[in-house]
Biopython code that builds the backbone (N, CA, C, O; Angstrom):
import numpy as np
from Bio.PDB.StructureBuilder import StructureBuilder

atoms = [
    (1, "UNK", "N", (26.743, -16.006, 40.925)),
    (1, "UNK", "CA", (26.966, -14.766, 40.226)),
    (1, "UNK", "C", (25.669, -13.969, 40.216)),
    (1, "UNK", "O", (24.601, -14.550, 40.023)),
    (2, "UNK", "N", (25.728, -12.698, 40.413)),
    (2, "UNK", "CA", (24.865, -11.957, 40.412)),
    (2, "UNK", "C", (24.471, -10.726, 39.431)),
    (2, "UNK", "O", (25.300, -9.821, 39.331)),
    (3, "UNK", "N", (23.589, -10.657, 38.899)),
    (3, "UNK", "CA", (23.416, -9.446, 37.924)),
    (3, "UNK", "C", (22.821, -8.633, 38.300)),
    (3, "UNK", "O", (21.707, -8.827, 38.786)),
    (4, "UNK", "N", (23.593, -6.978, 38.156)),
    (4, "UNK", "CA", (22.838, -6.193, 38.379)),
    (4, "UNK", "C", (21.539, -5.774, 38.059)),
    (4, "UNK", "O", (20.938, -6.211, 37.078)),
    (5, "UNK", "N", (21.161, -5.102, 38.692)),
    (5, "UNK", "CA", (19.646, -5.197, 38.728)),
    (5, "UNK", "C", (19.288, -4.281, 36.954)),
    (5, "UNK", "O", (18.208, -4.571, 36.440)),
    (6, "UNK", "N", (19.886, -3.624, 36.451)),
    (6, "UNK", "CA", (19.835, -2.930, 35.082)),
    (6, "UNK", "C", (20.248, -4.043, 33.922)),
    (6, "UNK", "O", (19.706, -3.969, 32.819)),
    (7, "UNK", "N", (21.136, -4.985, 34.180)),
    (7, "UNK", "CA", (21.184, -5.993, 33.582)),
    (7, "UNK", "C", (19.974, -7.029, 33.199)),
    (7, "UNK", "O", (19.544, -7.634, 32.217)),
    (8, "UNK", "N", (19.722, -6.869, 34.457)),
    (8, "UNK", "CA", (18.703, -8.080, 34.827)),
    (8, "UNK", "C", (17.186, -7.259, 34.188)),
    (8, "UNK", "O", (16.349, -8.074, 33.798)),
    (9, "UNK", "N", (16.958, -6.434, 34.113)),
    (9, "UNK", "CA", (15.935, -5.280, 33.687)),
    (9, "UNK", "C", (15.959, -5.398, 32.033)),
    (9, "UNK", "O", (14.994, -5.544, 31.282)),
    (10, "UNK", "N", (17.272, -5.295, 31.725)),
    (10, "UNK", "CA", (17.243, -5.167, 29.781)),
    (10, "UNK", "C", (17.334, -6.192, 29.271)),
    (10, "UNK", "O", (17.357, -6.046, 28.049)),
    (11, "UNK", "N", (17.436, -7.703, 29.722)),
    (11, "UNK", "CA", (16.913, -9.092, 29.669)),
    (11, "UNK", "C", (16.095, -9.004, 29.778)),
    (11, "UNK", "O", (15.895, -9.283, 28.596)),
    (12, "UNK", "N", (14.996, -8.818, 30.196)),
    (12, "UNK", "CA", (13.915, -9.027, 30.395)),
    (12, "UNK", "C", (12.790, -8.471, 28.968)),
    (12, "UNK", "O", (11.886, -8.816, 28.207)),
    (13, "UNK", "N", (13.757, -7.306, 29.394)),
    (13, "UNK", "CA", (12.641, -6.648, 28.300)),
    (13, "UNK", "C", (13.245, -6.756, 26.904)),
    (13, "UNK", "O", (12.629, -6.342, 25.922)),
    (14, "UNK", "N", (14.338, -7.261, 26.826)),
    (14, "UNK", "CA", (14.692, -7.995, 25.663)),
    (14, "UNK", "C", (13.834, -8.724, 25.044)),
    (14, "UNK", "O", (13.114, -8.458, 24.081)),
    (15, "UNK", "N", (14.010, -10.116, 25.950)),
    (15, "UNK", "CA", (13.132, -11.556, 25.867)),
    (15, "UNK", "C", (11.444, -10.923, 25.385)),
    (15, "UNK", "O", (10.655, -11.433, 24.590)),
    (16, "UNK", "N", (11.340, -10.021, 25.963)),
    (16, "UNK", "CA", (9.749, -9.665, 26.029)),
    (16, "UNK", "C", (9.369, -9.211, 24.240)),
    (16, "UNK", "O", (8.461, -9.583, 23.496)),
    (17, "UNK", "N", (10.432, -8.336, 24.047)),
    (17, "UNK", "CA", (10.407, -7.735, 22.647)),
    (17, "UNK", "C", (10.931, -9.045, 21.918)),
    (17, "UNK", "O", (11.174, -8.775, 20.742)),
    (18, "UNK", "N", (11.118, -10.020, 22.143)),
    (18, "UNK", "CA", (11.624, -11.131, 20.841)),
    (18, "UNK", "C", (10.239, -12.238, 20.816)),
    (18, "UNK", "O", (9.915, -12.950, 19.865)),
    (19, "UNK", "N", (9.613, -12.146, 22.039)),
    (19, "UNK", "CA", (8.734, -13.103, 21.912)),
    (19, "UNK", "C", (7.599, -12.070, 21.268)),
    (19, "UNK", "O", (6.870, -12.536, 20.392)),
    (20, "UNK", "N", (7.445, -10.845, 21.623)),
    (20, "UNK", "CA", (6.605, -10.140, 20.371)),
    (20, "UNK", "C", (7.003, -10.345, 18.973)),
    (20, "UNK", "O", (6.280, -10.454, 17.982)),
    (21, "UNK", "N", (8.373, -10.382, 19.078)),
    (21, "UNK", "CA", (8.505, -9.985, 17.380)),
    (21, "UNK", "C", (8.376, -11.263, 16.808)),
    (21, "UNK", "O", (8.108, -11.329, 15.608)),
    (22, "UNK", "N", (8.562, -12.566, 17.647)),
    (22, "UNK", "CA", (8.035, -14.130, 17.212)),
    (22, "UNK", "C", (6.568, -14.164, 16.749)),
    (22, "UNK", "O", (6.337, -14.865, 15.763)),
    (23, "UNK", "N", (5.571, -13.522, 17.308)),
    (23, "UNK", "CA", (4.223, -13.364, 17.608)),
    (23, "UNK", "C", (3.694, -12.713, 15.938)),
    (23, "UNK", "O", (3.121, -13.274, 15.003)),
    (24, "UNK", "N", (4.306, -10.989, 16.161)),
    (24, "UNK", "CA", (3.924, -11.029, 14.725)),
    (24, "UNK", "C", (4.794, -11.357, 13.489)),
    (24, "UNK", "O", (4.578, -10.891, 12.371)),
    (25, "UNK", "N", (5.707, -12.130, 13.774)),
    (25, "UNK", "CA", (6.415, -12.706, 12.365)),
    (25, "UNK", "C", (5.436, -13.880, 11.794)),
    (25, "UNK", "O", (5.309, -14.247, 10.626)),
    (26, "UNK", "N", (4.876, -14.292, 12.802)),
    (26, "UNK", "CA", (4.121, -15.837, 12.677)),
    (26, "UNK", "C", (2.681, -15.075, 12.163)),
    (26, "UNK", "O", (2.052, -15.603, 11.246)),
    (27, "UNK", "N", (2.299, -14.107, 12.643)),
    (27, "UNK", "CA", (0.998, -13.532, 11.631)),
    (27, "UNK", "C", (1.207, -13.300, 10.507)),
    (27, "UNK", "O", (0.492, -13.730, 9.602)),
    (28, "UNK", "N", (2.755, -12.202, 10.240)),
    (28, "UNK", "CA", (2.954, -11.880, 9.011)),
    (28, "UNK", "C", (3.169, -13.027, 7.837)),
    (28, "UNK", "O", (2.873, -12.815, 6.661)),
    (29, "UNK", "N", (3.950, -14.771, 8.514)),
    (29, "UNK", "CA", (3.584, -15.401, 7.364)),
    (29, "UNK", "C", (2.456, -16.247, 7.229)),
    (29, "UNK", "O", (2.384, -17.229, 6.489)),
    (30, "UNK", "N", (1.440, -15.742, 8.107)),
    (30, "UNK", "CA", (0.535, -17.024, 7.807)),
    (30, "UNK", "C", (-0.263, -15.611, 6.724)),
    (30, "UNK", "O", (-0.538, -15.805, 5.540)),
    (31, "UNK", "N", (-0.457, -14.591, 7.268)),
    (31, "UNK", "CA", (-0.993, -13.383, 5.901)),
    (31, "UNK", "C", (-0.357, -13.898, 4.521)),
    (31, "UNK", "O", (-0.840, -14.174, 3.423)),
    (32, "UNK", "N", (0.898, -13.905, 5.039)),
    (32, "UNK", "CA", (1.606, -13.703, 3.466)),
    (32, "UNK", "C", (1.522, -15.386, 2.509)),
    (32, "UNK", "O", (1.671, -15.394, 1.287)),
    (33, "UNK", "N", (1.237, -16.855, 3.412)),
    (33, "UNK", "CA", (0.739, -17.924, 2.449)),
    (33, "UNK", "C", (-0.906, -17.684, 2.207)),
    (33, "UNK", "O", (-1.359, -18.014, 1.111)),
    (34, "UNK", "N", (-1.545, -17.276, 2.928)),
    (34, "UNK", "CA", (-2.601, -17.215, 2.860)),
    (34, "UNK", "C", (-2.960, -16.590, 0.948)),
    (34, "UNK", "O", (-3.793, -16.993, 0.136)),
    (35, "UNK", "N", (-2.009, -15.605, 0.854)),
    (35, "UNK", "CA", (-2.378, -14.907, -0.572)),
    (35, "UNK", "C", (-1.642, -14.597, -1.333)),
    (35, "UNK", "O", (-1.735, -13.750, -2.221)),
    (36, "UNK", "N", (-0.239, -15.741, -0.851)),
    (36, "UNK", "CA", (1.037, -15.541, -1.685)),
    (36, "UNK", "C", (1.866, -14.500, -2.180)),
    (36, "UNK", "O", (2.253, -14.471, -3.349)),
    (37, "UNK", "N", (2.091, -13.822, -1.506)),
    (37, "UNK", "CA", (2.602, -12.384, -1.301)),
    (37, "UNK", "C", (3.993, -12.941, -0.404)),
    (37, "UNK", "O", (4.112, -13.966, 0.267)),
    (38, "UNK", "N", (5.037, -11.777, -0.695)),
    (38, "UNK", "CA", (6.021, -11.724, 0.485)),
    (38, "UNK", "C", (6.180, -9.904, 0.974)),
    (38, "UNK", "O", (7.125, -9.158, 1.232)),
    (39, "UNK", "N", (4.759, -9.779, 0.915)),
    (39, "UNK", "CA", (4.670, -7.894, 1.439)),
    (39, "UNK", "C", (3.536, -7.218, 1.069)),
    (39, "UNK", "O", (2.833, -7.701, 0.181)),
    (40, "UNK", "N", (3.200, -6.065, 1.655)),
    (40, "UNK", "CA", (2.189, -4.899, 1.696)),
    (40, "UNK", "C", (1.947, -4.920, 0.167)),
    (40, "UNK", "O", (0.877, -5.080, -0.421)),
    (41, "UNK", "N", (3.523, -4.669, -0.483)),
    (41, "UNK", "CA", (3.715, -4.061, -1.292)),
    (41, "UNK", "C", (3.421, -4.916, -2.565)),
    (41, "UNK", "O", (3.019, -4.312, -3.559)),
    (42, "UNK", "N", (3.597, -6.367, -2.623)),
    (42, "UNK", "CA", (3.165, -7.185, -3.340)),
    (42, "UNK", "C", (1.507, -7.461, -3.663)),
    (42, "UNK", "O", (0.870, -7.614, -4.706)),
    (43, "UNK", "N", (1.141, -7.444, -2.172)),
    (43, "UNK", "CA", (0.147, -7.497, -2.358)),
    (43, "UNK", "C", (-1.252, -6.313, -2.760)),
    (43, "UNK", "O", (-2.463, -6.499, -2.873)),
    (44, "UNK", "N", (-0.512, -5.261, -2.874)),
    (44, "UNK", "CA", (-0.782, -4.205, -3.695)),
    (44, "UNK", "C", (-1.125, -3.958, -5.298)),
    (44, "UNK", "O", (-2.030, -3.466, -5.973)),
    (45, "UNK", "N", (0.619, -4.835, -5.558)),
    (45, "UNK", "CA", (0.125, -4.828, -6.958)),
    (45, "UNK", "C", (-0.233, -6.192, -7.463)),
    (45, "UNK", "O", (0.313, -6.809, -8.377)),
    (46, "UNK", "N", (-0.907, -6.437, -6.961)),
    (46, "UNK", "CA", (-2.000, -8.153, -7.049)),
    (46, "UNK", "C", (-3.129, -7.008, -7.168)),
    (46, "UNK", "O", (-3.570, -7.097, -8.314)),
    (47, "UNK", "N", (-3.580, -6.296, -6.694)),
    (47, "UNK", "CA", (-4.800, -5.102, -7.017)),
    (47, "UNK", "C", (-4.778, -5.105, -7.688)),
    (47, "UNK", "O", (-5.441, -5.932, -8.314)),
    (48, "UNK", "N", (-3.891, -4.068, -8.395)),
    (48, "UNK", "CA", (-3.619, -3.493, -9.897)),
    (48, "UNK", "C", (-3.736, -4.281, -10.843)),
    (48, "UNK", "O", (-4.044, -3.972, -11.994)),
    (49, "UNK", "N", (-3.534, -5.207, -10.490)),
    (49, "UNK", "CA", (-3.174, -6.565, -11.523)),
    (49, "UNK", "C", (-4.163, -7.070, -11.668)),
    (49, "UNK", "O", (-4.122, -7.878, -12.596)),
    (50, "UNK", "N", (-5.551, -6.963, -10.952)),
    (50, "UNK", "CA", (-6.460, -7.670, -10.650)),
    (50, "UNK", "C", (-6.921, -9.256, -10.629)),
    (50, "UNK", "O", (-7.924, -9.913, -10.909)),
    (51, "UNK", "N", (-5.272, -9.528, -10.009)),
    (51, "UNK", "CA", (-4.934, -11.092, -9.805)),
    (51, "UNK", "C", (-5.968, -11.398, -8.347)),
    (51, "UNK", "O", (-6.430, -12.483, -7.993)),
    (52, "UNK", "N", (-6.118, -10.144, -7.727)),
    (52, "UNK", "CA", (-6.457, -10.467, -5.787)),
    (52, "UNK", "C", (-7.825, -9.151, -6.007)),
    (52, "UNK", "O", (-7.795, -7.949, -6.272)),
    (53, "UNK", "N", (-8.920, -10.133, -5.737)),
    (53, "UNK", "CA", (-9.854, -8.939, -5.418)),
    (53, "UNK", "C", (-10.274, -8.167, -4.058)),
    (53, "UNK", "O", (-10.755, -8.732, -3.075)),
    (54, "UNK", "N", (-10.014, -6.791, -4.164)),
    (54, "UNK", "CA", (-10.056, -6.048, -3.197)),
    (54, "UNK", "C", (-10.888, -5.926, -1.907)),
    (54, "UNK", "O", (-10.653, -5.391, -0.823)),
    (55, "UNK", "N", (-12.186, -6.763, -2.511)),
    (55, "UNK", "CA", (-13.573, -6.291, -1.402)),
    (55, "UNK", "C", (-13.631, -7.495, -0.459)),
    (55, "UNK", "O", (-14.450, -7.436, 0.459)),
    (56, "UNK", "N", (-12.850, -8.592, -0.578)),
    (56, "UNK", "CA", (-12.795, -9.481, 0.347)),
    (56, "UNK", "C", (-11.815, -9.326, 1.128)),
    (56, "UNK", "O", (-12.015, -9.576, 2.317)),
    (57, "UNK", "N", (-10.621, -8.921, 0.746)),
    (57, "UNK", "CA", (-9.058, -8.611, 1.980)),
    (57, "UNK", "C", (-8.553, -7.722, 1.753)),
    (57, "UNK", "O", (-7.391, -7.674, 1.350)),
    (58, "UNK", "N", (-9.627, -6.318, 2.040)),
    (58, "UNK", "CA", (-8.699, -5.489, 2.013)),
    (58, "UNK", "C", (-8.756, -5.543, 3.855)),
    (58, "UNK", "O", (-7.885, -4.839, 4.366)),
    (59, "UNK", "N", (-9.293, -5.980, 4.439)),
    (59, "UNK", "CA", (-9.143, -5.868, 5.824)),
    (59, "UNK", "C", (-7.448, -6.646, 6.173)),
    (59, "UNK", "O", (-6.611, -6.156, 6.932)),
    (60, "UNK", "N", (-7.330, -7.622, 5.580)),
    (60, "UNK", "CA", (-6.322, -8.572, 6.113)),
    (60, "UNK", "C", (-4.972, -7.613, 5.229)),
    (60, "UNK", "O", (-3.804, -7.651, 5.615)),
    (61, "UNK", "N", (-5.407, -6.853, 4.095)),
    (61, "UNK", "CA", (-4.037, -5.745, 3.539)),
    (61, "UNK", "C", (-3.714, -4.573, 4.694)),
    (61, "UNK", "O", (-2.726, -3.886, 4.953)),
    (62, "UNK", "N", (-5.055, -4.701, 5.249)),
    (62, "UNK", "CA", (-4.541, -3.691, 6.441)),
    (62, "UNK", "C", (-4.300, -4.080, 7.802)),
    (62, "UNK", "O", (-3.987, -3.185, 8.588)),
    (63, "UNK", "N", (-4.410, -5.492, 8.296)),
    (63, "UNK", "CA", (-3.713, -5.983, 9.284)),
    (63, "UNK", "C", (-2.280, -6.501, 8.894)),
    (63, "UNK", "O", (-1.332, -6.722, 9.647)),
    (64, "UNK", "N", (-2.367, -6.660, 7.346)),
    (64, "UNK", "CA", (-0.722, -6.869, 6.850)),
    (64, "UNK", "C", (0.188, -5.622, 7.418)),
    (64, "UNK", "O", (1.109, -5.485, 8.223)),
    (65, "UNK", "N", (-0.510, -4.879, 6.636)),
    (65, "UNK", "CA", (0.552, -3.465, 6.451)),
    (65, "UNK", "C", (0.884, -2.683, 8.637)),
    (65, "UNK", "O", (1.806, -1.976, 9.046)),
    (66, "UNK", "N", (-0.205, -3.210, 9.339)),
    (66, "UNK", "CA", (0.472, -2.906, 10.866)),
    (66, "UNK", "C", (1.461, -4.246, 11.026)),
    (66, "UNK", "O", (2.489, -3.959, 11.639)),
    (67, "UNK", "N", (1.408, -5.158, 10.755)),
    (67, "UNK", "CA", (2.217, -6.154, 11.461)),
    (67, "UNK", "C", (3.323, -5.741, 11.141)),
    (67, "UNK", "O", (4.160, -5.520, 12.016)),
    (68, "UNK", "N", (3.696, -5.462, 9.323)),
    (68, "UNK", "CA", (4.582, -4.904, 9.009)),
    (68, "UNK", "C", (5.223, -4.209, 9.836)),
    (68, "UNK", "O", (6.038, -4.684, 10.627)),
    (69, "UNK", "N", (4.876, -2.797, 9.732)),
    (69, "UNK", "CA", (5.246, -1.798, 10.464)),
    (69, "UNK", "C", (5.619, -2.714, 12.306)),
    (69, "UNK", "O", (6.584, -2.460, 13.027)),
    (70, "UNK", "N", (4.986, -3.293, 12.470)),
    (70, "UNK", "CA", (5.129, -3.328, 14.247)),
    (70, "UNK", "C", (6.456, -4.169, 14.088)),
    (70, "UNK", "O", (7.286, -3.996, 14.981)),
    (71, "UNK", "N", (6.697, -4.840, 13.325)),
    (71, "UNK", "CA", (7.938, -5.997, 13.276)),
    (71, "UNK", "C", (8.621, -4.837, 12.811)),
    (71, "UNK", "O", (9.678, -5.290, 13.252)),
    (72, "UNK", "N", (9.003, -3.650, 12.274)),
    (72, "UNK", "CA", (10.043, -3.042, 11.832)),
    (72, "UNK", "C", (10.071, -2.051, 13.549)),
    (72, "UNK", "O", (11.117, -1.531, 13.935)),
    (73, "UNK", "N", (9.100, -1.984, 14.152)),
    (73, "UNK", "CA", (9.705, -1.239, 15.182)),
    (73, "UNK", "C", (10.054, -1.845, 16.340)),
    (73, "UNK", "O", (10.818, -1.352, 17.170)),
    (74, "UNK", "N", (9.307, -3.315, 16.457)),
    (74, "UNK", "CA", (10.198, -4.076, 17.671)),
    (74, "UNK", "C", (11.460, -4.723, 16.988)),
    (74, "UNK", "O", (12.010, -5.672, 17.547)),
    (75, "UNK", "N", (11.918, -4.250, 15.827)),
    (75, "UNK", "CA", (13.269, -5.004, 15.290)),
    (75, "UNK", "C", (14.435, -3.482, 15.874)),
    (75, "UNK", "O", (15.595, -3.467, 16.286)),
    (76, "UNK", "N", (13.361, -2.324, 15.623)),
    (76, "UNK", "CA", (14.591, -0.804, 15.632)),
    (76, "UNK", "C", (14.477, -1.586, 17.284)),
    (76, "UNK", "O", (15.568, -2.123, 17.475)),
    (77, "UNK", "N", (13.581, -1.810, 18.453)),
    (77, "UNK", "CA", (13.666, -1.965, 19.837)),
    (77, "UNK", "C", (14.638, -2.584, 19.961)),
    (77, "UNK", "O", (15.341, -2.021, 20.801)),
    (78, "UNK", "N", (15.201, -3.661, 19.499)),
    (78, "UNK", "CA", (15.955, -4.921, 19.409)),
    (78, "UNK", "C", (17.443, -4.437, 19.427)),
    (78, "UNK", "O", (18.264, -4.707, 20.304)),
    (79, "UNK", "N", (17.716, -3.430, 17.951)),
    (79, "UNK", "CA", (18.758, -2.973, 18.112)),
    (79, "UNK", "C", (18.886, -2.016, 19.453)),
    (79, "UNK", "O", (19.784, -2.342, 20.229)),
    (80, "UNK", "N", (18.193, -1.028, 19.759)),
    (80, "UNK", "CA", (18.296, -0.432, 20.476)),
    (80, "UNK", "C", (18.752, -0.908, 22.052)),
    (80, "UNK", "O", (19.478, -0.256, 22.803)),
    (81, "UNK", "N", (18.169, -2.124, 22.318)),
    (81, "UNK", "CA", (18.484, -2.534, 23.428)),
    (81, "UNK", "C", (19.988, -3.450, 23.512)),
    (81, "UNK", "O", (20.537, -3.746, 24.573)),
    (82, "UNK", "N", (20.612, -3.897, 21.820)),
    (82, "UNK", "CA", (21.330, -4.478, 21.885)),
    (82, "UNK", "C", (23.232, -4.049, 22.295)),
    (82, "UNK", "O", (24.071, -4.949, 22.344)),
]
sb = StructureBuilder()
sb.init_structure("model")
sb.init_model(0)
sb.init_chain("A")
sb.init_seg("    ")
for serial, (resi, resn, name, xyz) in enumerate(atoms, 1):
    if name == "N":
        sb.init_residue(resn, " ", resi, " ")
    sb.init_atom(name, np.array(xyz, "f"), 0.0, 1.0, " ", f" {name:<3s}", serial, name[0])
structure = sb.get_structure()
């Protein structure tokens, strides 16, 4: 059996977008045990709260908050290709 070649094209780049979105799901929870959070947004108000001090991770609040975002747009890719 043979697949057309457009078939065979949106597999690919399927597979490609799931093993990304494997990639940063596995950052987003090692961020999120790291400081017990399940989000940007949690870990926000751990600030406020002054449960989490700011001057040591706010770098890792802002590699949180892209992974975030990148897993919500290779998830819209996902549908899109589905």
């Amino acid at each position: 059996m043979r697949l057309p070649v457009a078939d065979l094209v949106r597999q690919g780049v399927r597979a490609l977008v799931e093993n990304q979105l494997l990639q940063v799901d596995a950052q987003i929870l090692a961020l999120h045990g790291k400081y017990q959070v399940s989000s940007v947004a949690e870990m926000e108000q751990r600030y406020r709260d002054g449960t989490l001090e700011e001057s040591e991770t706010w770098r890792d609040l802002q590699q949180l908050d892209h992974l975030e975002f990148e897993r919500d747009r290779l998830q819209g890719l996902l549908e899109a290709l589905a």
